[in-house]
Biopython code that builds the backbone (N, CA, C, O; Angstrom):
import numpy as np
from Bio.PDB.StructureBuilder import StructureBuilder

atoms = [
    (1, "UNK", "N", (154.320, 126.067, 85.086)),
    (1, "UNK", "CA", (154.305, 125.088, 86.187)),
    (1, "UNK", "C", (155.699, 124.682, 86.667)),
    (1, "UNK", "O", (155.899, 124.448, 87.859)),
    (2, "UNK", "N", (156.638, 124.599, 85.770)),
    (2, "UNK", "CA", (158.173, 124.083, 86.068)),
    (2, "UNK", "C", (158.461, 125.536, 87.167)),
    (2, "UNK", "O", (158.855, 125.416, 88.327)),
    (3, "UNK", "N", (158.157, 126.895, 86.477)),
    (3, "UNK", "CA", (158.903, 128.114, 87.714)),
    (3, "UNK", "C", (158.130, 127.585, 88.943)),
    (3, "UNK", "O", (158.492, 128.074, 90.013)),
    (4, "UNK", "N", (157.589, 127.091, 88.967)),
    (4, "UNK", "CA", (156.430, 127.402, 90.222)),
    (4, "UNK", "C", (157.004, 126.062, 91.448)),
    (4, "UNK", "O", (157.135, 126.030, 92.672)),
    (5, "UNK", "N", (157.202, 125.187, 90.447)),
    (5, "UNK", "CA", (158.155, 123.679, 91.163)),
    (5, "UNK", "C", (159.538, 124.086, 91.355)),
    (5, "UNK", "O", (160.220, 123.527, 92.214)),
    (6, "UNK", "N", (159.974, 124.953, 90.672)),
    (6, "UNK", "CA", (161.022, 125.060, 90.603)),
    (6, "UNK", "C", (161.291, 126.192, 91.977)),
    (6, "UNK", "O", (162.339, 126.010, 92.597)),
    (7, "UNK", "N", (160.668, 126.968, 92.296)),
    (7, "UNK", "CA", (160.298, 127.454, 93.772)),
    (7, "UNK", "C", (159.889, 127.251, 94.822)),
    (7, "UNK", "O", (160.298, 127.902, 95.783)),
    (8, "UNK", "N", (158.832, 126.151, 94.959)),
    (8, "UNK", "CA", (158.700, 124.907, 95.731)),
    (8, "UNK", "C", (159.778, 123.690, 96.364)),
    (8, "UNK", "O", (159.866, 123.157, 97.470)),
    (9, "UNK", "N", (160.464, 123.559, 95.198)),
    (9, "UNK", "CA", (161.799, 122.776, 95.795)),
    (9, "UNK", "C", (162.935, 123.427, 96.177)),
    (9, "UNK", "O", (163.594, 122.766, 96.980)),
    (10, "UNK", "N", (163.499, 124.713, 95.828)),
    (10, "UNK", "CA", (163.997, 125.941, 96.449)),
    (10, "UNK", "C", (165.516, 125.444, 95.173)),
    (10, "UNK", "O", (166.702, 125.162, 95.346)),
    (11, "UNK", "N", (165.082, 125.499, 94.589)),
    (11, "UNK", "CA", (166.072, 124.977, 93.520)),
    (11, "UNK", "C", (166.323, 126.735, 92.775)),
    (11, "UNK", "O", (167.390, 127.267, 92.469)),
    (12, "UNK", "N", (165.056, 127.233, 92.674)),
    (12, "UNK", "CA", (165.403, 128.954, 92.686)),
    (12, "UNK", "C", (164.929, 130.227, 94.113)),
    (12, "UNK", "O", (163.950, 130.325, 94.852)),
    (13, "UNK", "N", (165.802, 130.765, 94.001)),
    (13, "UNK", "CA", (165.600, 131.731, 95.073)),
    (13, "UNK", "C", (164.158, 132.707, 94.970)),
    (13, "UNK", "O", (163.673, 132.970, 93.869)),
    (14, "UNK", "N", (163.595, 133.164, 96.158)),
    (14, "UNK", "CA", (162.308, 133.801, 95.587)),
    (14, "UNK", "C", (162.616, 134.933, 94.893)),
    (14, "UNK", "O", (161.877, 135.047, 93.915)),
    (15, "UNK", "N", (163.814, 136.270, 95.059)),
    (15, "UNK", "CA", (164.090, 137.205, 94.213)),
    (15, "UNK", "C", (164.490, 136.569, 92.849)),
    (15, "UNK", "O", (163.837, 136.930, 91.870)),
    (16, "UNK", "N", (165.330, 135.809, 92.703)),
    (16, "UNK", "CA", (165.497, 135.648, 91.181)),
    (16, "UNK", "C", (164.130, 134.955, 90.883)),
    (16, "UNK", "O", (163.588, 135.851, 90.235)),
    (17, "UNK", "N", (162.964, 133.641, 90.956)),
    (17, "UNK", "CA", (161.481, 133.777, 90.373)),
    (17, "UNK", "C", (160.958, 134.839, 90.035)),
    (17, "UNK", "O", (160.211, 134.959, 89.064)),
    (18, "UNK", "N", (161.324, 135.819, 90.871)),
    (18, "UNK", "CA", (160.293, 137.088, 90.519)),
    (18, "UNK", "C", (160.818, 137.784, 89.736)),
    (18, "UNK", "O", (160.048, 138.445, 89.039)),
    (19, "UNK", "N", (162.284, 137.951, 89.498)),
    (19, "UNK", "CA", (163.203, 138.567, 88.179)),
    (19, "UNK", "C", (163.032, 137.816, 87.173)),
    (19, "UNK", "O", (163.123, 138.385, 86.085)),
    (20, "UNK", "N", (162.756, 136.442, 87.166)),
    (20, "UNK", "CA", (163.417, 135.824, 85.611)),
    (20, "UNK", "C", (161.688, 135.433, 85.233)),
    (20, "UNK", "O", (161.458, 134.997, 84.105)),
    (21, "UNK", "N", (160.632, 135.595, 86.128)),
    (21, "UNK", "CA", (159.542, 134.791, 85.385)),
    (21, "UNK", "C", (158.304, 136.377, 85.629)),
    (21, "UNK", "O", (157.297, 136.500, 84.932)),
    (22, "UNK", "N", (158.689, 137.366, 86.691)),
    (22, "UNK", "CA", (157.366, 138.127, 86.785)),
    (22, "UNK", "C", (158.119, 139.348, 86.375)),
    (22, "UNK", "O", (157.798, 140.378, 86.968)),
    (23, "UNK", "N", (159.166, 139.440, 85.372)),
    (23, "UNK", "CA", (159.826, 140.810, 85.402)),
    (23, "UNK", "C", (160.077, 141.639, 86.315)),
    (23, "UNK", "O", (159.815, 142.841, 86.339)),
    (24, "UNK", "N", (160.727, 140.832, 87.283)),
    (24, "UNK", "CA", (160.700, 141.317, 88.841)),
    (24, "UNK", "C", (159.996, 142.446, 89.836)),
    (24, "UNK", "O", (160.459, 143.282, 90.612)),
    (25, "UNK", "N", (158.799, 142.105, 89.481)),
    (25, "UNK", "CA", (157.446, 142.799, 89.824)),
    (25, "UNK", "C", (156.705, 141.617, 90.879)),
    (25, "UNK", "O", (156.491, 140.422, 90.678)),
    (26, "UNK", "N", (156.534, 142.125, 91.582)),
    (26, "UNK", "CA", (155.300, 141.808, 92.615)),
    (26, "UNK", "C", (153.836, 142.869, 92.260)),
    (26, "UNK", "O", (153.529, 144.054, 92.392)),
    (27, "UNK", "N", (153.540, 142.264, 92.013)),
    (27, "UNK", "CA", (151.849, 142.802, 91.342)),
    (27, "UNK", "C", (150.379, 141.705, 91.616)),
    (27, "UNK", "O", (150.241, 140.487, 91.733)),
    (28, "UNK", "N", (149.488, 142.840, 91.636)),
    (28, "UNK", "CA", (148.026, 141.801, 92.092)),
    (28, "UNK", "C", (147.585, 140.606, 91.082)),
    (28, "UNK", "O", (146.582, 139.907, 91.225)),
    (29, "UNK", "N", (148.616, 140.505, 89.945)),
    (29, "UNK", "CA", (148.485, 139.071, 89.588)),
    (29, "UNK", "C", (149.221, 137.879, 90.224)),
    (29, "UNK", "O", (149.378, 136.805, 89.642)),
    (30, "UNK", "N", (149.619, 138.129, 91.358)),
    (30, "UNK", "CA", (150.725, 137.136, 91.927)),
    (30, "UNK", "C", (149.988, 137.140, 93.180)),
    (30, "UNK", "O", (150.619, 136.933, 94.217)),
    (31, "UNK", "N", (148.499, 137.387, 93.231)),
    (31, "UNK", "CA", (147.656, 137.448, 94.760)),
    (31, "UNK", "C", (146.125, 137.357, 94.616)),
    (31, "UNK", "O", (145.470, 138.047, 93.835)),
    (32, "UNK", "N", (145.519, 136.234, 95.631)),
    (32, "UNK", "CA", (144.417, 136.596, 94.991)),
    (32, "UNK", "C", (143.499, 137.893, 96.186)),
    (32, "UNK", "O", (144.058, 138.771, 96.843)),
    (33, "UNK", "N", (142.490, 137.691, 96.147)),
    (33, "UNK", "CA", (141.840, 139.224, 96.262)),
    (33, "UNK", "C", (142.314, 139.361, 97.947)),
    (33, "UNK", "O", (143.014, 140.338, 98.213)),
    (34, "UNK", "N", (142.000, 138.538, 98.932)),
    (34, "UNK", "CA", (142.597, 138.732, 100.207)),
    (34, "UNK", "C", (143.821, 139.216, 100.348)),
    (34, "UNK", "O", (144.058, 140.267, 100.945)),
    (35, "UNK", "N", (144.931, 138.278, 99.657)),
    (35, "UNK", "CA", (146.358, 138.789, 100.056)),
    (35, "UNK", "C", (146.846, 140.322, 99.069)),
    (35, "UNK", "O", (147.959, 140.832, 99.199)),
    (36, "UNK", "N", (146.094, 140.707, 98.400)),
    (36, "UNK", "CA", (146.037, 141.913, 97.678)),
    (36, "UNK", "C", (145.391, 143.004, 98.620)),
    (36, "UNK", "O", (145.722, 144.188, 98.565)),
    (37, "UNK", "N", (144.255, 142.408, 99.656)),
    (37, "UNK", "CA", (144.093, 143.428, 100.479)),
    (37, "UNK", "C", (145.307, 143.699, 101.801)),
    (37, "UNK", "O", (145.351, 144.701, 102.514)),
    (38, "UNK", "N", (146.297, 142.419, 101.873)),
    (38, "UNK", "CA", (146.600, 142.770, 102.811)),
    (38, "UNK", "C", (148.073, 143.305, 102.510)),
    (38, "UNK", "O", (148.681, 143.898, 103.402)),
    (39, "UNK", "N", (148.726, 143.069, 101.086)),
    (39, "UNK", "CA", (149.111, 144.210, 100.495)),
    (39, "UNK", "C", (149.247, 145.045, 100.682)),
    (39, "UNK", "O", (150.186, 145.483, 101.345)),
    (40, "UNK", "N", (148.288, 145.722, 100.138)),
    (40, "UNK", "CA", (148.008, 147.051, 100.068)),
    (40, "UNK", "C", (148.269, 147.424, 101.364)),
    (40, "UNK", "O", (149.162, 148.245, 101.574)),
    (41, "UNK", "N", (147.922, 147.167, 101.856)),
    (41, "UNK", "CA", (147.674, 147.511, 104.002)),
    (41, "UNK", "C", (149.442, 147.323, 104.002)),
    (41, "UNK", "O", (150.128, 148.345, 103.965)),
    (42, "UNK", "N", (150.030, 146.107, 104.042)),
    (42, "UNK", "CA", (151.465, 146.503, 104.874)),
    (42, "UNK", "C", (152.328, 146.764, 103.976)),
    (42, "UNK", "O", (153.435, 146.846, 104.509)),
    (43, "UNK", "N", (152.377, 146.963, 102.697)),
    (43, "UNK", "CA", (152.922, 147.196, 101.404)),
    (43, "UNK", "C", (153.082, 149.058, 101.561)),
    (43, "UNK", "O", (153.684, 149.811, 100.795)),
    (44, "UNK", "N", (152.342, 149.398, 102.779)),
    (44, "UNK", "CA", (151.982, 150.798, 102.208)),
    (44, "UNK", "C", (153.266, 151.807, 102.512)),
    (44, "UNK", "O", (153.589, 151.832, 103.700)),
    (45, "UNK", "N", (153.771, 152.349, 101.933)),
    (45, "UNK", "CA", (154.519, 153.240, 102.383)),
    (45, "UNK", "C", (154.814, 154.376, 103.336)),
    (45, "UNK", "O", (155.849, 154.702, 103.916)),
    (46, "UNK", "N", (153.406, 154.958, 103.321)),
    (46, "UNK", "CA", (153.151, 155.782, 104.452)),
    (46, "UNK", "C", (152.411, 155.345, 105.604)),
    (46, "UNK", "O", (152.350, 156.078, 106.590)),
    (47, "UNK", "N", (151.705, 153.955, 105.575)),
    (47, "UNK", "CA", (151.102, 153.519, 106.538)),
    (47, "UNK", "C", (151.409, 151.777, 107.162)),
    (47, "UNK", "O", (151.227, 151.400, 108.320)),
    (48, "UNK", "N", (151.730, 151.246, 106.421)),
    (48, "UNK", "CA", (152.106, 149.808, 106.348)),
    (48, "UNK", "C", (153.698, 149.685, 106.886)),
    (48, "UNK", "O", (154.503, 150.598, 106.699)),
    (49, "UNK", "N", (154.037, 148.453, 107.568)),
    (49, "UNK", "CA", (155.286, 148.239, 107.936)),
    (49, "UNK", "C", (156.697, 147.358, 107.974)),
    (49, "UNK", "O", (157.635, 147.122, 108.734)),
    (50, "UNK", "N", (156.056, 146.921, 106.201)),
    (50, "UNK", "CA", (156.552, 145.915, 105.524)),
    (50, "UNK", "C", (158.624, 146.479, 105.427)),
    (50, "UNK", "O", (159.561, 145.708, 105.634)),
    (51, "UNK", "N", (158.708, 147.616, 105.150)),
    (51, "UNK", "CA", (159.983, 148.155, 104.749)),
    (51, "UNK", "C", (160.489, 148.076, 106.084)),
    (51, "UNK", "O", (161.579, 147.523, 106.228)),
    (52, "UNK", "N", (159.749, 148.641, 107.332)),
    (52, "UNK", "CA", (160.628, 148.568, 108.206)),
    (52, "UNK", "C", (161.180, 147.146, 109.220)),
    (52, "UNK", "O", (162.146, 146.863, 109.929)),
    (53, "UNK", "N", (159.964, 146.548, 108.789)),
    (53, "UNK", "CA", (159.964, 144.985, 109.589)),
    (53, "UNK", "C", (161.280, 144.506, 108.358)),
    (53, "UNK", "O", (162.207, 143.757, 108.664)),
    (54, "UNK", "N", (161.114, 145.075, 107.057)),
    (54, "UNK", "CA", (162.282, 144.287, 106.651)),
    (54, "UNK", "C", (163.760, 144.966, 106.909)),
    (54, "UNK", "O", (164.745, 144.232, 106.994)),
    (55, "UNK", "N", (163.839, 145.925, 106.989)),
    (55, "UNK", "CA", (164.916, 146.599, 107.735)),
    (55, "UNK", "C", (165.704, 145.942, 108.896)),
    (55, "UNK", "O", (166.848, 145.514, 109.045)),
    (56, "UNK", "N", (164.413, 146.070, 109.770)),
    (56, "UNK", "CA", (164.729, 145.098, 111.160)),
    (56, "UNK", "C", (165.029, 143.781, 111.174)),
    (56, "UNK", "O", (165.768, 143.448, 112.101)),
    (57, "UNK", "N", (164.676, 142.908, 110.414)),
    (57, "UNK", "CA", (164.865, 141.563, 110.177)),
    (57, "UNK", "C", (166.031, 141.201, 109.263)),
    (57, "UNK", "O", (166.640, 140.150, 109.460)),
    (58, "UNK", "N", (166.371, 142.033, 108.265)),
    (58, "UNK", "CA", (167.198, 141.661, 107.745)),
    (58, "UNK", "C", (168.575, 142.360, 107.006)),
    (58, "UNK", "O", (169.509, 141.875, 106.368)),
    (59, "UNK", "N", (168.212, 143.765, 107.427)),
    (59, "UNK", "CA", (169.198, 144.864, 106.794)),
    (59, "UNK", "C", (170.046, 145.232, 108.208)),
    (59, "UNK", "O", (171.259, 145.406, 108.092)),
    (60, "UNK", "N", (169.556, 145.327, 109.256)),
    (60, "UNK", "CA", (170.385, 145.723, 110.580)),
    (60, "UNK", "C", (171.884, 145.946, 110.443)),
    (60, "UNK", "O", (172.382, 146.919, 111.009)),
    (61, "UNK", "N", (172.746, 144.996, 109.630)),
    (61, "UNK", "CA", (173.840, 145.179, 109.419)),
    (61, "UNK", "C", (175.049, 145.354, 108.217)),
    (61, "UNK", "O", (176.259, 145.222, 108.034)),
    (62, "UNK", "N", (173.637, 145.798, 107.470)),
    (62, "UNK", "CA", (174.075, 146.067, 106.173)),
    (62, "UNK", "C", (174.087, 147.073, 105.681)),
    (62, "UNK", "O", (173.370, 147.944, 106.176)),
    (63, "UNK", "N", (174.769, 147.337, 104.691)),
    (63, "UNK", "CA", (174.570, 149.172, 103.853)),
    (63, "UNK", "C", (173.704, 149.858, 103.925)),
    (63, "UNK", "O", (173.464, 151.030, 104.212)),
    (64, "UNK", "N", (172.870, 148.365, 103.409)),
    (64, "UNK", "CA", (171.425, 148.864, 102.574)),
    (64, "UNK", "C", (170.694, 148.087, 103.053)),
    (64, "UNK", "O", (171.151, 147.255, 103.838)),
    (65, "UNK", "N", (168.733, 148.120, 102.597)),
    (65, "UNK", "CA", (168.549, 146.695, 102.542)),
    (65, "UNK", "C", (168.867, 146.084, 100.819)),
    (65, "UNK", "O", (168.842, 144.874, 100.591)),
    (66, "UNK", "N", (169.143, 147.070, 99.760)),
    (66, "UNK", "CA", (169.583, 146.415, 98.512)),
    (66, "UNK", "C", (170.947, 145.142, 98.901)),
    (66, "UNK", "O", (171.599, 144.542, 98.047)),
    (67, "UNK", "N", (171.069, 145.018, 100.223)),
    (67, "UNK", "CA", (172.516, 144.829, 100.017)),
    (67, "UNK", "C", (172.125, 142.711, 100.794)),
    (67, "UNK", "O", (172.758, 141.659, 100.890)),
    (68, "UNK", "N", (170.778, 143.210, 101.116)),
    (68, "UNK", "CA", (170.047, 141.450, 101.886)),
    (68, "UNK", "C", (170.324, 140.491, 100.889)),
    (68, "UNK", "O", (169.732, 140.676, 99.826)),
    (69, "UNK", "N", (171.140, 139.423, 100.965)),
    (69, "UNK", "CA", (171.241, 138.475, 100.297)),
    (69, "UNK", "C", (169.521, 137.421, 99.712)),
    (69, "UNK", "O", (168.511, 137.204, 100.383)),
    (70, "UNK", "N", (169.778, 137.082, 98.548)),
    (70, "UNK", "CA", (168.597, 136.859, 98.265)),
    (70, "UNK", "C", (168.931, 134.910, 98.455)),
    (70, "UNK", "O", (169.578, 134.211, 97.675)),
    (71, "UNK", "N", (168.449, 134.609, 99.345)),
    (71, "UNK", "CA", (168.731, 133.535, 99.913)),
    (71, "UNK", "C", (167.566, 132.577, 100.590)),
    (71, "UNK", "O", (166.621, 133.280, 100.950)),
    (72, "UNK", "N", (167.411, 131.509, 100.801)),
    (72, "UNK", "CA", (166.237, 130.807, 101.549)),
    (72, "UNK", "C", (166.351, 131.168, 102.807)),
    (72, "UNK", "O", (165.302, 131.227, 103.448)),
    (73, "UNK", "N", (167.627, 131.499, 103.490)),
    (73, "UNK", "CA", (167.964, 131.731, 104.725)),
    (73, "UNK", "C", (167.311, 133.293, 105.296)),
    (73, "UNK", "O", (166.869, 133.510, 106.424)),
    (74, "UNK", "N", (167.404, 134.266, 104.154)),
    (74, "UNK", "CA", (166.793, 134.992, 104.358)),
    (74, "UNK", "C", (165.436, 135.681, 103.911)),
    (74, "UNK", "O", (165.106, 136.847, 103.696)),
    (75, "UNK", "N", (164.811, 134.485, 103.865)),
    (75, "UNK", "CA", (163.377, 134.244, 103.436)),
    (75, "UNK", "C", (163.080, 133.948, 104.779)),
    (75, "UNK", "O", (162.455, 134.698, 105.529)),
    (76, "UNK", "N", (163.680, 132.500, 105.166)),
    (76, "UNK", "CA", (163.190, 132.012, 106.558)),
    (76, "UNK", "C", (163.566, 133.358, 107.221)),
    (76, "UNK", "O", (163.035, 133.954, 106.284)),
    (77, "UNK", "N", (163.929, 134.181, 107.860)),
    (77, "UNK", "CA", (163.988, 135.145, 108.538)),
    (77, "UNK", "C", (163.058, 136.011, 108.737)),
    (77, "UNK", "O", (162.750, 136.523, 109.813)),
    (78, "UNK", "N", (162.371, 136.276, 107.202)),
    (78, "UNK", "CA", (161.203, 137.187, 107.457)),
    (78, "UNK", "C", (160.124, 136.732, 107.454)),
    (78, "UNK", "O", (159.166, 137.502, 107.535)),
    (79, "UNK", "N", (159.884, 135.060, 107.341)),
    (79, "UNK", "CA", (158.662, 134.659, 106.795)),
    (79, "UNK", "C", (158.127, 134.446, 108.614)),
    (79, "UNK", "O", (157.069, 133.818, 108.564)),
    (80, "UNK", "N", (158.333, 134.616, 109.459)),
    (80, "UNK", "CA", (157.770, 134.290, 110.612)),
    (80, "UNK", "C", (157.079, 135.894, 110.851)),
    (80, "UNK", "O", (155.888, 136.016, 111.135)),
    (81, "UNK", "N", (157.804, 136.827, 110.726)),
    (81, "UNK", "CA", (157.171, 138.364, 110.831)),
    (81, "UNK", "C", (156.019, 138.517, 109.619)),
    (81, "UNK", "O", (155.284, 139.466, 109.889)),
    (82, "UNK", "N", (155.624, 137.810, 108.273)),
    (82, "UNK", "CA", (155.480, 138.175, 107.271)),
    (82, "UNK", "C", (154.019, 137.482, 108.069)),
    (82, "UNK", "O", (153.018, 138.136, 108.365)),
    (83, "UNK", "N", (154.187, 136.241, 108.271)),
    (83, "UNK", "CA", (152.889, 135.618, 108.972)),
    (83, "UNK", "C", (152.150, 135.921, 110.071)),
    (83, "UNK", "O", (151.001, 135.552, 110.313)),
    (84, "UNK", "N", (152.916, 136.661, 110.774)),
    (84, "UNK", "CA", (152.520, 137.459, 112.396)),
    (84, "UNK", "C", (151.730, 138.627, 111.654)),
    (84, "UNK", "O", (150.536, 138.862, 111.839)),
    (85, "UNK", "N", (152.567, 139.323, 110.791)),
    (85, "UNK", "CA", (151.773, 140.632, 110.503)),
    (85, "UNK", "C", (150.417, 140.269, 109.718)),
    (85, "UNK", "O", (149.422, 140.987, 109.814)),
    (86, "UNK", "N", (150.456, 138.855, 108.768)),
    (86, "UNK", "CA", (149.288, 138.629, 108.322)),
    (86, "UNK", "C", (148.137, 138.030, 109.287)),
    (86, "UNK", "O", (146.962, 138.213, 108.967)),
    (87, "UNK", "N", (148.491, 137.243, 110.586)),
    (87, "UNK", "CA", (147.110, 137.361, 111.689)),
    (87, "UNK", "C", (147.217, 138.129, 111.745)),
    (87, "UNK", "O", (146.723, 138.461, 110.667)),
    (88, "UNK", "N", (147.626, 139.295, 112.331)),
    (88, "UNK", "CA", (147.315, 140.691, 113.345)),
    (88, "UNK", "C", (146.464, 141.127, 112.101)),
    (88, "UNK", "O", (145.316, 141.366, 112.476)),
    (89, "UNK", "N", (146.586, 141.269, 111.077)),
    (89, "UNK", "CA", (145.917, 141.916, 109.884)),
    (89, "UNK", "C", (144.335, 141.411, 110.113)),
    (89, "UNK", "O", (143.313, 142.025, 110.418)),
    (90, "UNK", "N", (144.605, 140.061, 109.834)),
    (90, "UNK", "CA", (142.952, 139.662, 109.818)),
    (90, "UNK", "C", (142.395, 139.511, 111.039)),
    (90, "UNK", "O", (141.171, 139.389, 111.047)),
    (91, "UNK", "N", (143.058, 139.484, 112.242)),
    (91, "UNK", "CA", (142.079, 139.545, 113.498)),
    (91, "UNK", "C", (141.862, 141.073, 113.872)),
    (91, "UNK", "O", (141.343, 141.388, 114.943)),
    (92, "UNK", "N", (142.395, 142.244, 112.696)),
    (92, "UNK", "CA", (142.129, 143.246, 113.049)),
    (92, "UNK", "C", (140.545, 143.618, 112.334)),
    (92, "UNK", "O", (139.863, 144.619, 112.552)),
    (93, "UNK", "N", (140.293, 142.680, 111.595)),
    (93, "UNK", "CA", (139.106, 143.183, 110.973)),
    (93, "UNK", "C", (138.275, 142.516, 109.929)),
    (93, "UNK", "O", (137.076, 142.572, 109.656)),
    (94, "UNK", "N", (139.796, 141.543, 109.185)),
    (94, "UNK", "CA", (139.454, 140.620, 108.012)),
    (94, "UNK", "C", (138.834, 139.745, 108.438)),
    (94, "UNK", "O", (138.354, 139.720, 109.571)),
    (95, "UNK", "N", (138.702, 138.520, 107.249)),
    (95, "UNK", "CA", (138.195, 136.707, 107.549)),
    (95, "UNK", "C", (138.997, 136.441, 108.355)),
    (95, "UNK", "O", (140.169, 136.182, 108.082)),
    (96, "UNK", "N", (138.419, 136.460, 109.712)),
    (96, "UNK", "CA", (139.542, 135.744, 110.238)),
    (96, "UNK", "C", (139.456, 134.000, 110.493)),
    (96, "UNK", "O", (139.952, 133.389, 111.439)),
    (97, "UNK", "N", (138.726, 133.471, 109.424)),
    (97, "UNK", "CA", (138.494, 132.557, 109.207)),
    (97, "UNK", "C", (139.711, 131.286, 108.754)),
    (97, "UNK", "O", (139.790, 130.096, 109.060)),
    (98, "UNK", "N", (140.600, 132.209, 107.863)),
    (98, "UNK", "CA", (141.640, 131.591, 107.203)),
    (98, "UNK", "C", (142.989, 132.270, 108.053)),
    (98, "UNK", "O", (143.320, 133.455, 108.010)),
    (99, "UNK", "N", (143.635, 131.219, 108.801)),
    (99, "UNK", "CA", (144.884, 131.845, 109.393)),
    (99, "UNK", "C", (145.770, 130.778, 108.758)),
    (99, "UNK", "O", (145.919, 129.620, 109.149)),
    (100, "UNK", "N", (146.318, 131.363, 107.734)),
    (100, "UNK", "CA", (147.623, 130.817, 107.109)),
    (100, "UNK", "C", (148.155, 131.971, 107.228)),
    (100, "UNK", "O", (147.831, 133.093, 107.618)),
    (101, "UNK", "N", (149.712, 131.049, 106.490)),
    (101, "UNK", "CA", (150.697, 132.348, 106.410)),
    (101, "UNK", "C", (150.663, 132.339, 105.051)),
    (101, "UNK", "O", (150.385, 131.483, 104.211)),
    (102, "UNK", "N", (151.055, 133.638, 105.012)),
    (102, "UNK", "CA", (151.183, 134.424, 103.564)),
    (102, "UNK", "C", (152.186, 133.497, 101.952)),
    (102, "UNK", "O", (152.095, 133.681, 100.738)),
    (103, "UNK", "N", (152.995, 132.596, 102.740)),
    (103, "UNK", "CA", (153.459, 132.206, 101.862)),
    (103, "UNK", "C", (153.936, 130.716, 102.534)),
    (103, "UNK", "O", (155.034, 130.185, 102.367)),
    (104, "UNK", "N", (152.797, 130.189, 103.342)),
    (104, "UNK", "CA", (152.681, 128.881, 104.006)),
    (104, "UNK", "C", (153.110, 127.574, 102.515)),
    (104, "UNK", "O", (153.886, 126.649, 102.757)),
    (105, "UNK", "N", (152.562, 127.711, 101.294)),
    (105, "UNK", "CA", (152.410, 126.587, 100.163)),
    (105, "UNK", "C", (154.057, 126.528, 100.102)),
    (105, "UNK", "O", (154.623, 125.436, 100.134)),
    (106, "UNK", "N", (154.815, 127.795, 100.009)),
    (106, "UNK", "CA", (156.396, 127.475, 100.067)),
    (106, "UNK", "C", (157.120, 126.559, 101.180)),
    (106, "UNK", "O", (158.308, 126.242, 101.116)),
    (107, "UNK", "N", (156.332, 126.223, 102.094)),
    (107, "UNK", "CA", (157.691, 125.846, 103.105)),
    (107, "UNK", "C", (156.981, 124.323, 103.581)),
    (107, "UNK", "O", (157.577, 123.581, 104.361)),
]
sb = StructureBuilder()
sb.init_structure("model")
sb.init_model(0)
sb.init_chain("A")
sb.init_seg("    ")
for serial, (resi, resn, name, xyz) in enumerate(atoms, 1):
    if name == "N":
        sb.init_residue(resn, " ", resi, " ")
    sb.init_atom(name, np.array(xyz, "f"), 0.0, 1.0, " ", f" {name:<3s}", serial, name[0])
structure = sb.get_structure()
């Protein structure tokens, strides 16, 4: 409960939570069954457009994207694309009952 407050108040960055408490893994225990479907969908490598929306949003002028500062600043950057791609997701087919954003409880 302290990592979880402790990410809530932004007292830790979201890459280091996920290094120091999930063995820096993003996995379907960190989702419940919806956001695991929608995962899978923009997570996908050959079909999903999570790498390149993050490219575009936040690597444009960098090496790499290894090179995106792991920052709130660049959280806020992608979290407006992260939420766009999650409506378009569910008015493509899902509940579109629930329109939050993907990581709305953070902000």
């Amino acid at each position: 409960p302290q990592d979880l407050e402790a990410l809530r108040s932004r007292t830790v960055t979201p890459g280091r939570f996920f290094l120091e408490c999930c063995d820096g893994k993003f996995v379907d225990e960190n989702l419940n069954e919806r956001g695991n479907a929608f995962a899978a969908a923009y997570f996908d490598l050959a079909k999903g457009s999570y790498v390149a929306d993050y490219e575009d949003v936040l690597g444009k002028d960098l090496p790499s994207i290894y090179h995106v500062p792991d920052t709130w600043e660049s959280f806020a950057r992608l979290k407006p694309v992260l939420d766009a791609r999650f409506v378009s997701w569910l008015s493509a087919g899902c509940d579109a009952s629930v329109r939050v954003g993907v990581v709305s409880h953070l902000t």
